[in-house]
C-alpha positions in Angstrom: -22.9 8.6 5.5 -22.0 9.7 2.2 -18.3 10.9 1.8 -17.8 14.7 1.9 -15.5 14.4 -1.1 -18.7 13.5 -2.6 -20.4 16.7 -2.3 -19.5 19.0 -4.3 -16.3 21.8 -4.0 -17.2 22.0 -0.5 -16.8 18.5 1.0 -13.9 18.5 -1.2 -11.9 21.2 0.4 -12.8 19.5 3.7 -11.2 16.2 3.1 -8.2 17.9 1.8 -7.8 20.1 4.8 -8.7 17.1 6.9 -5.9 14.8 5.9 -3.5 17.7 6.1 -3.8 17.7 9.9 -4.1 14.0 10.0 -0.5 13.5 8.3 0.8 16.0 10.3 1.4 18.4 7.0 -0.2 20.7 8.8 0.6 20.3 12.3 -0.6 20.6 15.7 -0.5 23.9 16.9 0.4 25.7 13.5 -1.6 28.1 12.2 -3.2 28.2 9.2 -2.1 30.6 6.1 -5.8 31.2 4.9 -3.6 32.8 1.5 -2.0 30.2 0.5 -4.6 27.7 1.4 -7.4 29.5 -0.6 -4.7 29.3 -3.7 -3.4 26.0 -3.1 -7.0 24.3 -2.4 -8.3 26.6 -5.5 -11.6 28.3 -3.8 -12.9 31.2 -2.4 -11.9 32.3 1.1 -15.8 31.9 1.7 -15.5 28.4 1.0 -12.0 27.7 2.7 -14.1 29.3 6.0 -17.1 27.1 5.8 -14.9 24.2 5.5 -13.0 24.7 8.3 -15.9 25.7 10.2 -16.5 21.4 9.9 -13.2 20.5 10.8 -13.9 23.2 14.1 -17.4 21.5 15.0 -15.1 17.8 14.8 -12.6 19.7 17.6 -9.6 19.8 14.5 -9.0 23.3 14.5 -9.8 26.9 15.9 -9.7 30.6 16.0 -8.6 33.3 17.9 -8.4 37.1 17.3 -4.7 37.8 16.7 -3.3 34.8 16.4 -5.7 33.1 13.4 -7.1 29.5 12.5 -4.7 27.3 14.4 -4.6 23.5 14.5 -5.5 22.1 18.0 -4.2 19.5 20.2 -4.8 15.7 19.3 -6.2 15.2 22.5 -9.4 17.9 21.6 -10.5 16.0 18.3 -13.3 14.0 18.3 -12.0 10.9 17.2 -14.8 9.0 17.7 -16.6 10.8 14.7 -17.9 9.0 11.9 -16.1 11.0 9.4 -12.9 11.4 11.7 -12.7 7.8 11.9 -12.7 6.9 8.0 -10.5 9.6 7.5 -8.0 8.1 10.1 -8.5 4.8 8.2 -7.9 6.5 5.0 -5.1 8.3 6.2 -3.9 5.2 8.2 -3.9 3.0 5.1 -1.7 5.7 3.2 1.1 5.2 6.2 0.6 1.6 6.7 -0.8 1.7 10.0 -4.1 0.8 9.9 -3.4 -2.7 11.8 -3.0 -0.5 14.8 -6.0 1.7 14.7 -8.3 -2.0 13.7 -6.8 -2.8 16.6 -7.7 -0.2 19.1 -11.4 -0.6 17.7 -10.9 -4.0 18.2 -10.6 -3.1 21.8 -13.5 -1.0 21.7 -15.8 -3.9 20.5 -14.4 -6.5 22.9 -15.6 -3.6 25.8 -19.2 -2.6 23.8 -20.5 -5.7 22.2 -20.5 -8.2 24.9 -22.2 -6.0 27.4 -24.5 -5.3 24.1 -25.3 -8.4 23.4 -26.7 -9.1 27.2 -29.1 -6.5 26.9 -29.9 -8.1 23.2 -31.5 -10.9 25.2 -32.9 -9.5 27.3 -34.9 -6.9 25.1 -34.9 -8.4 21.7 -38.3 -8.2 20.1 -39.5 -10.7 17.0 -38.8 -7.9 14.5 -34.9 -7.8 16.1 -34.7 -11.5 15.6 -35.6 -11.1 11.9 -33.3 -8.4 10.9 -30.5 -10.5 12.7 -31.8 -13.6 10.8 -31.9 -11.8 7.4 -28.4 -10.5 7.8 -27.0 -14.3 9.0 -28.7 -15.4 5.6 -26.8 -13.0 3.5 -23.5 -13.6 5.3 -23.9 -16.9 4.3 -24.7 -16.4 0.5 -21.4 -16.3 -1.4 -20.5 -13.2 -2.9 -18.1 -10.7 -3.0 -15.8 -9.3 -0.4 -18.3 -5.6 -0.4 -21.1 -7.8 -0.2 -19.6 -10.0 3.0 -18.8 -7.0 4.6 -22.5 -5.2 4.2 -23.9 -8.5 5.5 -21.5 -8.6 8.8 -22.2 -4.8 9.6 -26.0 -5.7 9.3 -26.2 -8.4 11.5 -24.0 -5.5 14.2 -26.1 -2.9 13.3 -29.2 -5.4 14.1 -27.8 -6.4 17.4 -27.0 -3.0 18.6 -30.5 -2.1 17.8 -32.0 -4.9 19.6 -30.6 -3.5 23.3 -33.2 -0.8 22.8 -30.7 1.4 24.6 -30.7 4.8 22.1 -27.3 5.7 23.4 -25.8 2.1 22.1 -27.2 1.9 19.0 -25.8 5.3 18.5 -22.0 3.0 18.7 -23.1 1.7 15.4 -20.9 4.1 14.2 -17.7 3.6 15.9 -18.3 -0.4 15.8 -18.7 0.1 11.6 -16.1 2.1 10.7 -13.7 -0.6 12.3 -16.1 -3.4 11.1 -15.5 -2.8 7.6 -12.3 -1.9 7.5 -11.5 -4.9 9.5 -14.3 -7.1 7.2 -12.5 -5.7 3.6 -9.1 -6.8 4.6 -10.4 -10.5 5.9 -12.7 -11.2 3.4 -10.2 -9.9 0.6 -7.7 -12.3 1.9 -7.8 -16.3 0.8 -9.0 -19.2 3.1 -10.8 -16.5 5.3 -13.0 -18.4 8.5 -16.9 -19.2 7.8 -17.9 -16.3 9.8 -21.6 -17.8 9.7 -21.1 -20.3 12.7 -20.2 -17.7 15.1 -22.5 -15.0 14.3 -25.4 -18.3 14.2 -24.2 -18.9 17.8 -24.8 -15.6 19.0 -28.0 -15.1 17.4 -29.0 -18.4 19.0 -28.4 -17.1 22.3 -30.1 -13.9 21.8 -33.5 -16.2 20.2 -33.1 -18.4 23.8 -33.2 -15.2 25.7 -29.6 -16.2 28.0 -27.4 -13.5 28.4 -24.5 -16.0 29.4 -24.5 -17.8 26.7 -24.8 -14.8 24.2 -21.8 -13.0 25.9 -20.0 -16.2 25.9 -21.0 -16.3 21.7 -19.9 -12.7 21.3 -16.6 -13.1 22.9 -15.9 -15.9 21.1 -16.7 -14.5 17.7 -14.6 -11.2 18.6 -12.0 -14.0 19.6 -11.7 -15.3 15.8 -12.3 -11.7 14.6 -8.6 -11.2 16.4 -7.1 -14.6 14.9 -8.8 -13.5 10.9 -7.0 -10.4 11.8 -3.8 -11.6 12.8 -3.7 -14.2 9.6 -3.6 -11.2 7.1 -1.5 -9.0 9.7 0.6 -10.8 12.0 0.2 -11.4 15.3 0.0 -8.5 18.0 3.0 -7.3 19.7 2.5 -7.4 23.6 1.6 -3.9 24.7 4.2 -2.3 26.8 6.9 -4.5 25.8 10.3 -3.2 25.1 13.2 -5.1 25.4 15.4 -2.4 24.0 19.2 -1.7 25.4 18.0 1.8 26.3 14.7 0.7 27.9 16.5 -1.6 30.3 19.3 0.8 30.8 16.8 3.2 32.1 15.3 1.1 34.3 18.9 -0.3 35.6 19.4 3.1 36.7 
């Protein structure tokens, strides 16, 4: 999906509107002064309105008679956009806290892809088998980290596609946007892991038709996937740990 700061005035006035809300310059629940916007942004009122009119259709803002266009609650975005989710990336990376939204995704994957993968085995066709091949042979050439990263999210993209399940290959896009972000940090980093013998392992399984062994494969790559990300990151924190004087205070009491 190409970037909407690549298309022209308009899809530039949505990414700038977009990472308002996301740093919180323009915060949930505050309403929007269309005047200063309009001069601030540079464009016409027309513009400033179909713009927004994106962010509305992505659950980001609305509009109500009397009151205006008014930012709405976190919890009503659809963060599982493909354009909501590289602008949290972008927006995360500003703030230094992408490690925690990789993470999250991370999450997401280790809940989607091995289930995926079972049905990959099942349903895989010869054409599946050669799109996954092709993508394993281009992980394995040696380039740079943009062409590493294209290679990994075609071999995904391939073994989403090969459940024959419309509705899962449709995750492509929340996989990917983590995938890469993940992938450019890794592969950007020295003495990254040969990602070819796990990906070869779950192809294998997929070729031998045996969903165990593929969901075995899978959750061992997404294992290493967590240790590549925890060399260039550090380690995760326990979730729901706090050992701080005020936490056990309150739960003294």
């Amino acid at each position: 999906m190409t970037p909407y700061a690549r298309r022209g005035v308009h899809g530039q006035t949505v990414e700038a509107l977009a990472h308002r809300v996301l740093s919180g310059a323009i915060p949930e629940g505050a309403t929007l002064d269309m005047a200063a916007l309009q001069s601030e942004l540079d464009v016409s009122l027309t513009a400033l309105r179909e713009a927004l009119k994106v962010l509305a259709a992505k659950g980001m803002v609305d509009a109500r008679q009397k009151r205006g266009t008014f930012v709405r609650p976190r919890s009503d975005w659809n963060l599982l956009d493909a354009d909501m989710l590289r602008w949290q990336f972008s927006e995360s990376s500003a703030t230094g806290a992408d490690t925690a939204l990789l993470r999250n995704l991370g999450e997401v994957r280790g809940i989607i892809e091995p289930a995926a993968v079972r049905l990959a085995a099942d349903r895989r066709t010869d054409a599946d088998l050669e799109a996954l091949e092709a993508a394993l042979t281009a992980m394995g050439l040696q380039g740079g980290a943009s062409d590493a990263v294209e290679a990994d999210l075609a071999f995904h993209r391939a073994l989403l596609a090969a459940t024959h399940n419309e509705l899962l290959e449709r995750m492509e896009m929340v996989i990917e946007s983590g995938l890469a972000q993940r992938d450019q940090l890794v592969h950007s980093a020295p003495h990254s892991e040969d990602p070819v013998p796990s990906h070869r392992a779950v192809l294998d399984a997929v070729r031998d038709r045996d969903p165990d062994a593929a969901e075995r494969a899978m959750r061992a790559l997404l294992d290493q996937a967590t240790r590549d990300l925890d060399r260039v990151s550090g380690p995760q924190e326990p979730q729901g740990a706090d050992d701080s004087p005020e936490k056990k205070d309150g739960q003294a009491q």
